[in-house]
C-alpha positions as a printed NumPy array, in Angstrom:
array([[ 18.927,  53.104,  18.419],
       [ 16.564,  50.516,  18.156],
       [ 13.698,  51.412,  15.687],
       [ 10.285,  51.315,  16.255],
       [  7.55 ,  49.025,  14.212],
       [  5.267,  51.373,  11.9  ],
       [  1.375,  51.728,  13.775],
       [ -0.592,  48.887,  12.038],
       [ -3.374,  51.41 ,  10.155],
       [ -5.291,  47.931,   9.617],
       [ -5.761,  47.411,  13.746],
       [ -5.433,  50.609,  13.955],
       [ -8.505,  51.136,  11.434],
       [-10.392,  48.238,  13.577],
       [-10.012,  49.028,  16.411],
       [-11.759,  52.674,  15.942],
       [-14.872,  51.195,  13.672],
       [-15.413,  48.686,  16.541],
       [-15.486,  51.893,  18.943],
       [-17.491,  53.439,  16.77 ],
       [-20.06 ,  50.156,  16.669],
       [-19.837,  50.305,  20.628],
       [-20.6  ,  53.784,  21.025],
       [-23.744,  53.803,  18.171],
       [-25.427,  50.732,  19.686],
       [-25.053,  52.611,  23.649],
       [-25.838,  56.338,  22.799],
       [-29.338,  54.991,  20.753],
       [-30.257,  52.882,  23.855],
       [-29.461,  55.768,  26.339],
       [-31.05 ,  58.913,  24.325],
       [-32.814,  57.129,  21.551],
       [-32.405,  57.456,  17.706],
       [-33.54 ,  61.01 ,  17.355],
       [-30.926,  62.246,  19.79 ],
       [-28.02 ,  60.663,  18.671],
       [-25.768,  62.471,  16.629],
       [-22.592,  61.397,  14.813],
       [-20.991,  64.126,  16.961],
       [-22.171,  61.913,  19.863],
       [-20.936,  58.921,  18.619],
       [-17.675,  60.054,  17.917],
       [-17.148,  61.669,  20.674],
       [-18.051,  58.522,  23.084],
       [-15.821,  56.497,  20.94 ],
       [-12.979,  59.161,  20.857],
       [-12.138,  59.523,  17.156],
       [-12.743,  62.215,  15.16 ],
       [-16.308,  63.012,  13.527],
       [-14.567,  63.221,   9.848],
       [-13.109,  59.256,  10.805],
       [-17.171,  58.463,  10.741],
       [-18.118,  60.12 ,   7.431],
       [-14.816,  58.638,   6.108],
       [-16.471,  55.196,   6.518],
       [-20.363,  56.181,   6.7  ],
       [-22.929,  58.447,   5.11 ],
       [-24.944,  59.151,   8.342],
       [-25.929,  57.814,  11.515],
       [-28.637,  55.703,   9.608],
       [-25.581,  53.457,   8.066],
       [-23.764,  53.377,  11.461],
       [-26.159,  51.904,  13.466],
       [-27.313,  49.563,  10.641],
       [-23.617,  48.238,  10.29 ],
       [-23.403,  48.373,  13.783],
       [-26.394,  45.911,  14.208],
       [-25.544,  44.051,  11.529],
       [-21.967,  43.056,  13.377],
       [-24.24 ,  42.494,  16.527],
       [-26.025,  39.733,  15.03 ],
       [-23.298,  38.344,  13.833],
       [-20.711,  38.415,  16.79 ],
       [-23.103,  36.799,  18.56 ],
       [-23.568,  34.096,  16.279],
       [-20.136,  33.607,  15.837],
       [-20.397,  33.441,  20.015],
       [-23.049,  31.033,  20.052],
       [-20.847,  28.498,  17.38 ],
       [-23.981,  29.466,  14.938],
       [-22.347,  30.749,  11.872],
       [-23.292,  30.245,   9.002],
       [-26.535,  29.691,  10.834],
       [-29.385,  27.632,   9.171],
       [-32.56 ,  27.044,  10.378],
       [-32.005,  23.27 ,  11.404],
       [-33.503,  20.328,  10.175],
       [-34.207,  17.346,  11.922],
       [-36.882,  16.009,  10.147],
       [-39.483,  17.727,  12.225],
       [-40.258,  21.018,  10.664],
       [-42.712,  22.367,  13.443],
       [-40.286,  21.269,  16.232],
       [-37.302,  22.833,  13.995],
       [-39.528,  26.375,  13.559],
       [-40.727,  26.708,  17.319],
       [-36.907,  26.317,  18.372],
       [-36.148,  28.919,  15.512],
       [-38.91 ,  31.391,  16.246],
       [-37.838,  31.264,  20.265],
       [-34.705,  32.042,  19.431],
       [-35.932,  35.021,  18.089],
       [-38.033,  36.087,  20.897],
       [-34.952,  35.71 ,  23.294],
       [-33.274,  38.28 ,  20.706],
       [-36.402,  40.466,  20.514],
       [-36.856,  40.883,  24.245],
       [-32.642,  41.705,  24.589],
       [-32.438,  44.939,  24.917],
       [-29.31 ,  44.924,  22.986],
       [-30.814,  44.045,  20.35 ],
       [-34.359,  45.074,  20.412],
       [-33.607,  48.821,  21.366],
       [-31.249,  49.354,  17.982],
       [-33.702,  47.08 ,  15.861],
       [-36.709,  48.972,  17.085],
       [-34.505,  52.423,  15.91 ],
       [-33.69 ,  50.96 ,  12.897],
       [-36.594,  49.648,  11.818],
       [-39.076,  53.303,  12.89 ],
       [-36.511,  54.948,  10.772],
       [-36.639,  52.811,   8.032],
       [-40.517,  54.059,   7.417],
       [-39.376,  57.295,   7.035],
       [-35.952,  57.375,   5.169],
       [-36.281,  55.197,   1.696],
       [-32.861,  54.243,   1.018],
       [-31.906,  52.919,   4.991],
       [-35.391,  51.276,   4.683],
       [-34.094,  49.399,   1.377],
       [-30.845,  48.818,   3.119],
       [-32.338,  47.385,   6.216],
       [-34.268,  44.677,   4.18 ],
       [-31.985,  43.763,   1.523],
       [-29.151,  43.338,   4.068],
       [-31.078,  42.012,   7.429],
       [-34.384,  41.055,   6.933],
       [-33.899,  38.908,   3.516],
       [-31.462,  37.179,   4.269],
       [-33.009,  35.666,   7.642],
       [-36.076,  35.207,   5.354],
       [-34.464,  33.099,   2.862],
       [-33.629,  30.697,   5.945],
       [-36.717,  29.836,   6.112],
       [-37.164,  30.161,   2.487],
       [-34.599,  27.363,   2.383],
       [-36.005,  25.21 ,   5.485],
       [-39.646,  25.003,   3.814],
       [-38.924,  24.195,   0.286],
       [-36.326,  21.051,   2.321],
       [-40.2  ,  20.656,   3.686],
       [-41.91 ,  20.876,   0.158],
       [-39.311,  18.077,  -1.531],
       [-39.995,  15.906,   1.155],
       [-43.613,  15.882,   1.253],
       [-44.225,  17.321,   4.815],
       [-45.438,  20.963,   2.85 ],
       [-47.866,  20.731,  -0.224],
       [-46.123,  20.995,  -3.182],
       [-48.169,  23.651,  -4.874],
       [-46.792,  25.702,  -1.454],
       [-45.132,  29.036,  -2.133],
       [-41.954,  29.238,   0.645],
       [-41.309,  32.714,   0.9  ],
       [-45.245,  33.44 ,   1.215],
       [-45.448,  30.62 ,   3.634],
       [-43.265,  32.02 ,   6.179],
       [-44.946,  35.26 ,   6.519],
       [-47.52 ,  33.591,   8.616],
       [-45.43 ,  32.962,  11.333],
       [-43.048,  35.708,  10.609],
       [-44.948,  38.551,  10.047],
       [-47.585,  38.082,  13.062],
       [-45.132,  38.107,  15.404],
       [-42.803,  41.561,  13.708],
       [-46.484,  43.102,  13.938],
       [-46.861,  42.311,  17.361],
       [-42.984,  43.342,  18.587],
       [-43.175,  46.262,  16.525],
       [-46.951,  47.613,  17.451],
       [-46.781,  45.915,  20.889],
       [-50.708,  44.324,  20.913],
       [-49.632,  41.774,  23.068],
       [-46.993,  39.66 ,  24.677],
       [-43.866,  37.981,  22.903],
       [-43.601,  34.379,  24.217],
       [-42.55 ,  31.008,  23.378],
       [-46.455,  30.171,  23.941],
       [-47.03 ,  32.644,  21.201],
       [-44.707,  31.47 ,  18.419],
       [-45.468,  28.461,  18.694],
       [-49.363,  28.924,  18.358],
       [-48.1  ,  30.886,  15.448],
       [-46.062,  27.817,  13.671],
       [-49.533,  24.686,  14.624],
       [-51.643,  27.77 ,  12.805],
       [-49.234,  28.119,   9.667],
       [-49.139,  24.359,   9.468],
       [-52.335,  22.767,  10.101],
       [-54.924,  25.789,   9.617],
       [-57.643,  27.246,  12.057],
       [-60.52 ,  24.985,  10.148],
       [-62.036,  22.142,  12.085],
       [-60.445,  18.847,  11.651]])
């Protein structure tokens, strides 16, 4: 009798928490984050509801870690990992390319739909909110935390300029818009966004 290899819990393990990714990310684009349930979720990805508090807290954390391996699958996809903000030398050219990136991400419904979930119920629930920053929004910060003090040492950013304030006026104008929709995300946008940051609104 020949016998059998023991289940591999490890793949076994994987395989359910990417089910369980799947499943988050589609139920909060089909019924939206109020209406999603961990019952739903583990019911669409066919494991039991116990196997989701086993790994997660509440839906919150789900869809958070869920996002989180979005991003990064599709970095890994796109040969982008680690990703840096790139630097060729021409830091408004390098920023435009960066920001329009992130408009082609914003305006994916795969994407925007959880981020957009993530980010109302951040307002509301203190600890995902604190979560959500320290693990998503930071780090993409400190990319271009990183990018404009490269800027800064080589003389194409004052050197009395703060990086991580810097940023926000590029960054921030366009999360208001996305996030409050006032008005169209385009590349024509960002870009407007990065001459403004750089070379002021004053005449020259």
């Amino acid at each position: 009798m020949v016998k059998k290899p023991a289940p591999d819990a490890t793949r076994r393990s994987e395989k359910s928490r990417r089910a369980i990714y799947a499943a988050a990310l589609a139920l909060v684009g089909e019924v939206g984050y109020p209406k999603t349930t961990v019952e739903g979720i583990a019911a669409r990805a066919g494991v039991g509801k116990q196997t989701i508090y086993r790994w997660w807290p509440s839906k919150a954390e789900v869809l958070l870690e869920a996002f989180l391996d979005l991003g990064e699958q599709a970095a890994r996809a796109a040969g982008q990992e680690p990703y840096a903000v790139p630097d060729t030398g021409d830091l408004a050219a390098d920023l435009k390319a960066v920001l329009r990136a992130t408009v082609d991400g914003l305006l994916d419904p795969a994407f925007e739909t959880p981020a957009r979930a993530l980010a109302a119920e951040g307002l509301v629930n203190d600890q995902l909110g604190r979560e959500y920053v320290a693990r998503l929004l930071e780090p993409q910060l400190q990319l271009y935390v990183a990018r404009l003090r490269a800027a800064r040492d080589a003389g194409a950013v004052r050197a009395d300029v703060d990086p991580r304030i810097a940023l926000e006026l590029f960054v921030s104008p366009l999360a208001q818009r996305w996030l409050q929709r006032t008005g169209p995300i385009t590349y024509a946008y960002t870009d407007t966004l990065v001459d403004y940051a750089l070379h002021g609104i004053a005449p020259r």
